[in-house]
N, C-alpha and C positions, 0 to 999 in steps of 0.2 A: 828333370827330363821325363819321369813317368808321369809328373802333372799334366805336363805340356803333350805329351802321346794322348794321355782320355780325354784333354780338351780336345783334340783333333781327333776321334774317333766317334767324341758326342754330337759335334761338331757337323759329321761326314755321315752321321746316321739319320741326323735331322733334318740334314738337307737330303736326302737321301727317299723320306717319308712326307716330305712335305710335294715331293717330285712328285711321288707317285698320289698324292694328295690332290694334286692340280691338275694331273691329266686323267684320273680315274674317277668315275662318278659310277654308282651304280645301276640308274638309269639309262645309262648311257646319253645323257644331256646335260652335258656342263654348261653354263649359261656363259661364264666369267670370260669376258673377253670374245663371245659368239656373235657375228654378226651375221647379220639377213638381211638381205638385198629385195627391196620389192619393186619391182616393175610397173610405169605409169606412164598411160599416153593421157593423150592429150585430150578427150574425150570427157566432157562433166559426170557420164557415169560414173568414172573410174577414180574420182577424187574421193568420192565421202567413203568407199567404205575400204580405201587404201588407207586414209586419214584413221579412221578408226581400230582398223590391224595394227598404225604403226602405233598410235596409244595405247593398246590392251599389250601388244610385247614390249614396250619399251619399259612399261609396270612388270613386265613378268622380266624385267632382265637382260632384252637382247640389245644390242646394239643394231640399229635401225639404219639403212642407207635408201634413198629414193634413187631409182635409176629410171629416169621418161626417155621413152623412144619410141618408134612407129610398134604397131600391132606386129609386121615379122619381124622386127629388130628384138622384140619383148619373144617370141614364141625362140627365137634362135637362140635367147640368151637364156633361157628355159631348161632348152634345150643341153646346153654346155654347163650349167651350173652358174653362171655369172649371173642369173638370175635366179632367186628362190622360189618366188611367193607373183602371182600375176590375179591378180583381184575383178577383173572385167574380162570376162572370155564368155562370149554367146556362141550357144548352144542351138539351132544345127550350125549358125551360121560363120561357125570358125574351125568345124570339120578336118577340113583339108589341112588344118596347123595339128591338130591332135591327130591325123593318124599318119602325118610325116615324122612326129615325133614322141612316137605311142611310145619307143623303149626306153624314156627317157624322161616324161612327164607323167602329171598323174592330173585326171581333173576329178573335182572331189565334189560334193553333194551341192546343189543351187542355192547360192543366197536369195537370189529370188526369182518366181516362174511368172510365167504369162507377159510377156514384154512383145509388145509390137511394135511392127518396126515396118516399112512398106514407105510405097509414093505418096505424099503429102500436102495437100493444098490447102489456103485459106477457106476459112467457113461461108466467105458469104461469095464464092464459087460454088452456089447450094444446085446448081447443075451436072456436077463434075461429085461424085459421090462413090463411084466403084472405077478401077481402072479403066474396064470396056468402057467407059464415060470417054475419055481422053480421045479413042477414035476418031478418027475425020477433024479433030478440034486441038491437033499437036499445033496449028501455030498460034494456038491463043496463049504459047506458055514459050513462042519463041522457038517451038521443036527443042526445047532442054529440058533435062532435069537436073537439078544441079547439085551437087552429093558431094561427098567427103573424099579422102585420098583412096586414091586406085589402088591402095596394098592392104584392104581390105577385103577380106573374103565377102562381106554381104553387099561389096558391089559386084561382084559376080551374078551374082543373085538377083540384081536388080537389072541387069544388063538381060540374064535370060526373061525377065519377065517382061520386061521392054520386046524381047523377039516375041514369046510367046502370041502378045494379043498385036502383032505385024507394027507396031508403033512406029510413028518418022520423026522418033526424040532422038536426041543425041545424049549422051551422059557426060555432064561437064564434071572431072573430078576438081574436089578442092578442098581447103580445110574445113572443118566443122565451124572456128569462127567467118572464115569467108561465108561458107554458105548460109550461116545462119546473117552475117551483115544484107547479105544480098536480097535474102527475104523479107530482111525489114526495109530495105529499098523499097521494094515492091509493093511492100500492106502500107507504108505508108501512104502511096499514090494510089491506093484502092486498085492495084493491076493485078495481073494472074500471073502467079508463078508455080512451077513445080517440082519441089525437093524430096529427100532423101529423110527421114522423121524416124525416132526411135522414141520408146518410153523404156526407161524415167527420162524426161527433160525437161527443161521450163519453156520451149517454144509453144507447147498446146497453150500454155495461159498467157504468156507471153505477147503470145500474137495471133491467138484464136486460130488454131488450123486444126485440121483431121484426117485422118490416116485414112487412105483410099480401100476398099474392101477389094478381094480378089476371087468371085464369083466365079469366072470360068475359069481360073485357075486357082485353085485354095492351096495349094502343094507350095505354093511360095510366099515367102515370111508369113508362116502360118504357127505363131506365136512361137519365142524363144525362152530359154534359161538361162541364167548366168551364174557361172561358179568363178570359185581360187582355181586353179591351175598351180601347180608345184612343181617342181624338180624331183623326181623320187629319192633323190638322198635326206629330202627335208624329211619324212616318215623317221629316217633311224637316226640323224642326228639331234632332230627336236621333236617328237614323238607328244608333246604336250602341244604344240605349234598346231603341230599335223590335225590333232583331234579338235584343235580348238576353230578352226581353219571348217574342217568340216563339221561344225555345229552351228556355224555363224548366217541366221535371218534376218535380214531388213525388208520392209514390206516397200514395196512401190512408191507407194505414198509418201512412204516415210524420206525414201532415197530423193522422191521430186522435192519435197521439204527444204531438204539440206540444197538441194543444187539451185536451189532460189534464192536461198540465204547467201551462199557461195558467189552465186552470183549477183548479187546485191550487195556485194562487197565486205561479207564478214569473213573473220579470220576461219579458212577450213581447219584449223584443229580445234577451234573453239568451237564448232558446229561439231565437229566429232565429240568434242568431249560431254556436249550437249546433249545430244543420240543417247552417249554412255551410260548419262547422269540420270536421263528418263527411265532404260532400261539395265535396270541393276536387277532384274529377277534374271536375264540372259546370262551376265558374268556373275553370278552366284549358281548358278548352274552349269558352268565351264569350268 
């Protein structure tokens, strides 16, 4: 009977230390069983360096979920914690999501600067070079521009700059792959069209176009950033995430790279883990 009591006392103590073993970690970032949710629209910016977050933490441990939704479907779920991690968020031009849910996110240092983004037309429209160009000449484009979904903050943006220089375009909203099919309608028959255009993307080499200047108004799409965005609970429960998150630079160049390859039909984690394998001075410094 006193065997059978210390077996159940050794028993009860060990289960007892191994509890407090599996929910305490010093650091406060237990990995074992932690997952992180990252946020993905539908956008080629947003693939390679979502792809490469979810291979540098799936090596550190966490358990990795993709969640794709529109741009306020991703900033709402930010918002509530359903979403952790949002890897493509431009800088002015998503404003209005960061200070609807300032107490609640966190956007963290730019993976990369200088991204233009503005109205768009084929190169050998060598007439058409600055917005005031389009003046008196909206129906050589159809009176359209034709742009991405309407729950985008930087078609706001495009709408004012359309009032701005009095223009008689209409803004057709529509997906990214819509708008980019409809553009190669277009260059294939050598016509004029006019879109919605960001860098990084592979339409500049794609299909030779160039980004309209905005002379008498410079104050819009007058170069952007792009950062993570987080949920502020990611800081204390993954504090190694957090720091690694804002450490993380892809050059321009590098990011149009990947979205050619992506889009040329290679596997996006094999293109991330590609990135990786080039730069090992980056994750030897994380």
């Amino acid at each position: 009977m006193k065997k059978m009591l210390m077996i159940i006392t050794v028993l009860s103590l060990l289960t007892g230390l191994y509890g407090c073993g599996a929910t305490n970690n010093d650091d406060g970032n237990n990995k074992e069983d932690q997952e992180l949710v990252l946020g993905l629209t539908t956008w080629t910016s947003t693939i390679p360096p979502t792809e490469i977050v979810k291979e540098i933490l799936e090596d550190m441990g966490y358990d990795i979920e993709i969640k794709e939704a529109n741009i306020g479907a991703i900033y709402a779920g930010l918002e509530t914690g359903e979403i952790d991690i949002y890897m493509d968020s431009w800088y002015p031009q998503q404003t209005q999501y960061l200070e609807e849910y300032s107490d609640t996110i966190e956007q963290l240092a730019p993976i990369y600067e200088d991204a233009d983004a503005g109205m768009v037309v084929p190169n050998y429209m060598e007439d058409i070079n600055d917005v005031e160009d389009l003046i008196g000449y909206e129906d050589m484009v159809n009176n359209e521009v034709i742009a991405i979904e309407d729950g985008d903050p930087a078609m706001d943006e495009l709408q004012e700059l359309i009032d701005a220089y009095d223009l008689d375009l209409e803004l057709v909203n529509s997906s990214e792959g819509a708008m980019i099919a409809a553009a190669k309608t277009s260059i294939d028959e050598n016509e004029p069209i006019l879109l919605y255009g960001w860098r990084p993307h592979t339409m500049f080499n794609d299909m030779g176009l160039k980004i309209l200047t905005n002379e008498e108004h410079p104050d819009y799409f007058n170069g952007s950033s792009v950062h993570p965005i987080v949920n502020e609970d990611v800081k204390k429960k993954a504090p190694d995430v957090h720091k690694l998150l804002g450490d993380l630079t892809i050059s321009i160049d590098d990011m149009e790279d990947m979205i050619i390859k992506i889009d040329n039909g290679e596997d996006s984690e094999e293109v991330a883990k590609e990135w990786l394998d080039i730069n090992p001075d980056w994750l030897n410094n994380n």
